[in-house]
C-alpha positions as CSV (number, residue, x, y, z in Angstrom):
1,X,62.1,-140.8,-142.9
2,X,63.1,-139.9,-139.2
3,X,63.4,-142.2,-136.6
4,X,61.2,-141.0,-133.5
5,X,63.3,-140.1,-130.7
6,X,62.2,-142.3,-128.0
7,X,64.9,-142.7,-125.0
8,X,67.5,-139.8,-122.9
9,X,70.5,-141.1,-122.1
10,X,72.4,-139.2,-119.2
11,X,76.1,-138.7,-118.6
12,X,76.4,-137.9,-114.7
13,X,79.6,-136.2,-113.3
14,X,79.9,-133.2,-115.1
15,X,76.7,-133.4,-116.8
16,X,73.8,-133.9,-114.1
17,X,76.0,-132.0,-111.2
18,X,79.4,-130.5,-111.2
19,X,80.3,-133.2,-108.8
20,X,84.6,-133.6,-109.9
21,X,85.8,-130.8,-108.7
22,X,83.9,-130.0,-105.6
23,X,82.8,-133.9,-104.9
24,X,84.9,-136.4,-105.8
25,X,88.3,-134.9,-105.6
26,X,87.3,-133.4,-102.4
27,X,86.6,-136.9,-101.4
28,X,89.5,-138.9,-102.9
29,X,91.7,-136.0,-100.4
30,X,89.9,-137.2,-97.6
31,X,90.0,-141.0,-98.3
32,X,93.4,-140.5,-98.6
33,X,93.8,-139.0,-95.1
34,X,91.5,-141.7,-93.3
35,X,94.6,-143.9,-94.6
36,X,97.0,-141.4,-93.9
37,X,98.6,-141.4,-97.3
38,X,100.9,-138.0,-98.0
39,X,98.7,-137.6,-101.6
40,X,96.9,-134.2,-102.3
41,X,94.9,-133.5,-105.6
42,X,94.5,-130.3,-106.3
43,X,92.3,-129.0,-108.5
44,X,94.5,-128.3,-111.5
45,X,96.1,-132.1,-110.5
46,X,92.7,-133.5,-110.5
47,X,91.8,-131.8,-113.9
48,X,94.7,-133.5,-115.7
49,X,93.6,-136.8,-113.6
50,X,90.2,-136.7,-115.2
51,X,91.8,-137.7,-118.9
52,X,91.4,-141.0,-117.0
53,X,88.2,-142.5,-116.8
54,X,87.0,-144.6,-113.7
55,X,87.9,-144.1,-110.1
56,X,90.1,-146.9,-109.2
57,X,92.1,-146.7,-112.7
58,X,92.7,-142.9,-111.7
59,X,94.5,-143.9,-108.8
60,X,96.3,-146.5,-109.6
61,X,97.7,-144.0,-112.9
62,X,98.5,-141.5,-110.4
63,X,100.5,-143.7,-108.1
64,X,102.5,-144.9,-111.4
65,X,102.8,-141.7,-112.8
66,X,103.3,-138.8,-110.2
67,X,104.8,-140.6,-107.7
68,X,108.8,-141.9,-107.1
69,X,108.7,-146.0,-106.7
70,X,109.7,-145.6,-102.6
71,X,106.4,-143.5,-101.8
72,X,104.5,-146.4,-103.5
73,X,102.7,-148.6,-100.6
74,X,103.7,-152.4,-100.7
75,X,99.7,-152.9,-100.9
76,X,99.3,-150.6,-103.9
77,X,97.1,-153.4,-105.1
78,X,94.8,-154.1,-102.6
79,X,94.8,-150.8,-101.4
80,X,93.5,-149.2,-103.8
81,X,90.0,-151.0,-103.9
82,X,90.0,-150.2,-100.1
83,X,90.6,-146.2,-101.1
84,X,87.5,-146.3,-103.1
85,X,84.8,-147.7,-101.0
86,X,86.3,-145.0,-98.3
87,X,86.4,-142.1,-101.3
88,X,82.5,-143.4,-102.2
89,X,81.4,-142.5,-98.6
90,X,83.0,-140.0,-98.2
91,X,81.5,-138.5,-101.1
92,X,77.9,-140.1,-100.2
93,X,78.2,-137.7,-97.0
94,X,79.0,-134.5,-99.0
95,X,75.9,-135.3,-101.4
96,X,73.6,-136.1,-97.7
97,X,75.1,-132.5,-96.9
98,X,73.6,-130.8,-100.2
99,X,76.8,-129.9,-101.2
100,X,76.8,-131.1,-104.4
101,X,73.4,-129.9,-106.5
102,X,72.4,-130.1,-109.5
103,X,73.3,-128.2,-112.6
104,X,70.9,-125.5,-113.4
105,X,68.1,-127.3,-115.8
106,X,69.0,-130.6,-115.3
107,X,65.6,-131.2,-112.9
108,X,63.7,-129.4,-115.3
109,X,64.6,-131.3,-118.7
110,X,64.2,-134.8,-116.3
111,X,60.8,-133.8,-115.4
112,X,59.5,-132.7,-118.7
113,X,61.0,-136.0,-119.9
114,X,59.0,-138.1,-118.0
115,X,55.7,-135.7,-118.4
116,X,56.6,-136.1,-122.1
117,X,56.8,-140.2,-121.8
118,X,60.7,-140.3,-123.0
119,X,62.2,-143.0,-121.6
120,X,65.7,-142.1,-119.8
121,X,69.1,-144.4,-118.3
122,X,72.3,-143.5,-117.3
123,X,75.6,-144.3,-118.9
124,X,78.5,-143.5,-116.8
125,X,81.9,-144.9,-115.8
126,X,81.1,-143.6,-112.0
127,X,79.9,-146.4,-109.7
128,X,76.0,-147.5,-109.3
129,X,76.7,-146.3,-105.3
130,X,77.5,-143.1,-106.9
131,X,74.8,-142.4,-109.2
132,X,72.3,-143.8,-106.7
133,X,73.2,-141.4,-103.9
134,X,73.1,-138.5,-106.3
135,X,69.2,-139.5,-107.5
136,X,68.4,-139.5,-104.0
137,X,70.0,-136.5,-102.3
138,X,69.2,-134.4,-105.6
139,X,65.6,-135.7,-106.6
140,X,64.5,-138.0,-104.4
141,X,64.9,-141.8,-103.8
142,X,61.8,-142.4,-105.9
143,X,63.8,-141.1,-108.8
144,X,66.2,-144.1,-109.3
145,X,62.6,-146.0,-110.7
146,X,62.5,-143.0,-113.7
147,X,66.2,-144.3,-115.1
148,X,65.4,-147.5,-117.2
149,X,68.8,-148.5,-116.6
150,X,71.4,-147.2,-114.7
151,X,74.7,-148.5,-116.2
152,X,77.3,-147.6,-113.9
153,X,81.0,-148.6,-113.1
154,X,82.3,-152.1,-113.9
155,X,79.5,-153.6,-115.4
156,X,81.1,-153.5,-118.5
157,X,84.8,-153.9,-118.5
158,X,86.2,-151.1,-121.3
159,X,85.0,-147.7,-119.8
160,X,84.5,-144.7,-121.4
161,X,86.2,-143.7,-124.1
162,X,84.9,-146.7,-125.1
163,X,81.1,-147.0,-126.3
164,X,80.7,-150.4,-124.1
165,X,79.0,-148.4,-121.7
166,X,76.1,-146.9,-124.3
167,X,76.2,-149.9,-126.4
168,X,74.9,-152.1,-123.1
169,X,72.6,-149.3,-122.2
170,X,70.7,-149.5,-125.4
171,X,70.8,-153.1,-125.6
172,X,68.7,-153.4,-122.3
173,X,66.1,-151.0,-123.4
174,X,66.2,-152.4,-126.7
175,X,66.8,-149.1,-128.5
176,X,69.0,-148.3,-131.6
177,X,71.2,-145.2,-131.6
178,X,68.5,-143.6,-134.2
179,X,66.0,-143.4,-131.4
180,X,68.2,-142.2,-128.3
181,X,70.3,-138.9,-127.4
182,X,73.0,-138.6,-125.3
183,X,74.4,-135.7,-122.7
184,X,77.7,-135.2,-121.9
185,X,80.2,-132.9,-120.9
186,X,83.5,-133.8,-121.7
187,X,85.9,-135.6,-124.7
188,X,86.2,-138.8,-122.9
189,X,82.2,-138.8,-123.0
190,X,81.6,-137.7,-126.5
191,X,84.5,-140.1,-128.1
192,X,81.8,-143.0,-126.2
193,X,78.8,-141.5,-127.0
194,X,79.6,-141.3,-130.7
195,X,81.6,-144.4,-130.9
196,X,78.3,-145.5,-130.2
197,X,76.4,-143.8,-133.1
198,X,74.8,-141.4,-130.4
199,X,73.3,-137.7,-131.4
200,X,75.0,-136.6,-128.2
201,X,74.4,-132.6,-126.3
202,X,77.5,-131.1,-124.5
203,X,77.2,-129.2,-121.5
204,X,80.5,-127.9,-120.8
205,X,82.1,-127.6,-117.2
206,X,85.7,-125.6,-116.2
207,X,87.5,-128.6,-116.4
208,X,86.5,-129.7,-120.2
209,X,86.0,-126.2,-122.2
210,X,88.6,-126.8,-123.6
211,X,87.8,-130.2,-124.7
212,X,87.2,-131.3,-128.6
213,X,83.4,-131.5,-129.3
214,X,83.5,-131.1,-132.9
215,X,81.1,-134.6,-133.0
216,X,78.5,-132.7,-130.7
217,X,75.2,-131.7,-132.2
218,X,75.8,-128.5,-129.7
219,X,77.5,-127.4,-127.3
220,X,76.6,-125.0,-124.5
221,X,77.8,-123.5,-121.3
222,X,74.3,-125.2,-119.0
223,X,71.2,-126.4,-119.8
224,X,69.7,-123.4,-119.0
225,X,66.1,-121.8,-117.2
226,X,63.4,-119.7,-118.1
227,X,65.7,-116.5,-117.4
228,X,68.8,-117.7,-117.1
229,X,69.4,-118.5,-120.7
230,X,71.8,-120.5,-121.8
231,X,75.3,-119.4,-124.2
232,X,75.9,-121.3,-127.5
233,X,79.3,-122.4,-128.2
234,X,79.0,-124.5,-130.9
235,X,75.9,-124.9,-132.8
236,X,72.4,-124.0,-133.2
237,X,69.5,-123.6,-130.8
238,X,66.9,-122.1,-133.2
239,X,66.5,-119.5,-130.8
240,X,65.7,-121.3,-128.0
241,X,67.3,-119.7,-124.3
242,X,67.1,-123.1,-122.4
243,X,67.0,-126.6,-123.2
244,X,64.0,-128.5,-123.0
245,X,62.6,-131.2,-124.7
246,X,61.1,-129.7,-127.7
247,X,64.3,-128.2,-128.5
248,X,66.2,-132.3,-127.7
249,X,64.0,-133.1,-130.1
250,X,64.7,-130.5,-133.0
251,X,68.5,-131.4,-132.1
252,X,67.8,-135.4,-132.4
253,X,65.8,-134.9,-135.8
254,X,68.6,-131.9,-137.3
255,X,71.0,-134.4,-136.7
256,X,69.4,-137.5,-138.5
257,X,68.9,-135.4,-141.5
258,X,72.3,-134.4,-141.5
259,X,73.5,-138.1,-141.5
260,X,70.9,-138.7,-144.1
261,X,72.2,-136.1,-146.4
């Protein structure tokens, strides 16, 4: 018998809002010039970056890896802490701007999840300052309160590719993997989500189409609207042009067959 689908569990950069190319990196480049540091990401720099998860572990594997040892900083250490606070407000004031939205469906499916009484959380490696200032710049303060839990950053110490971050969501709601679904958008993500047993979506960007999703239940391009459909890349969407909650469902239930079988 299937196990009702009860809880969403959201990915954010990437997957709620193209925010790395057009957010953070543009943010880390200007943190970087409040300390007058002679680094530059561009975006095909920042792409290869991304293959590291979490903020402050990004810098400190560019500074090991692109750098010569005499353009190091003696402070490397303490600096790099410092760099992130200033890259988080920096990136705070581009969201306060608007220039970071949403990607297309992704305020639809949350409010048809919450009309449909799913329960939803966030599982990301970004930090809670992050996610929070997204919710409210995007949707509206009151929508931090529709996340059951928002597990962000360090609050568990392996990040993703490691499940930690899925596995701690689900053990606050008190969920199994049977009765959750996951979105994500690149192979970082997935290789957590399904280390953690998750049905996981993939929504791709320019920076992961590339990526291997061969453990996604489907993969497409956006979530999609009513008239701007979405494209199928890997998978089936039962004719559906847009993904809403019906079709979440159809995915979540397809896919415990399939592990039945």
């Amino acid at each position: 018998m299937n196990t009702p689908l009860k809880a969403l569990l959201f990915d954010v950069d990437g997957t709620l809002s193209d925010t790395e190319r057009d957010g953070h990196r543009v943010a880390f480049n200007q943190a970087f010039n409040e300390y007058d540091l002679d680094w530059n990401w561009s975006i095909d720099t920042y792409g290869e970056l991304l293959a590291v998860t979490g903020g402050k572990e990004r810098m400190k594997f560019f500074a090991e890896k692109y750098l010569n040892p005499d353009e190091l900083p003696d402070n490397l250490d303490s600096l790099i802490p410092e760099l992130h606070q200033a890259k988080t407000r920096h990136y705070t004031e581009l969201l306060a701007g608007g220039a970071i939205p949403l990607r297309p469906g992704v305020e639809r499916l949350i409010h048809e999840a919450r009309q449909r009484g799913f329960r939803m959380a966030i599982a990301t490696t970004t930090t809670p300052e992050n996610v929070t200032a997204l919710l409210t710049h995007t949707l509206g303060v009151e929508s931090i309160e529709w996340f059951e839990v928002i597990a962000a950053g360090d609050i568990v110490p392996a990040k993703k590719p490691a499940p930690d971050i899925y596995s701690y969501a689900m053990d606050k709601m008190k969920l199994t993997a049977d009765e959750c679904i996951a979105f994500e958008d690149s192979e970082n993500g997935i290789k957590s989500s399904a280390g953690a047993n998750l049905t996981t979506i993939i929504t791709i960007n320019d920076y992961t189409k590339d990526h291997d999703f061969s453990e996604a239940c489907i993969v497409l391009d956006q979530m999609g609207e009513p008239g701007q459909a979405f494209a199928v890349i890997k998978g089936n969407a039962e004719g559906a042009t847009y993904l809403d909650c019906d079709l979440v469902t159809k995915l979540h239930q397809r896919s415990q067959l399939n592990n039945a079988a």
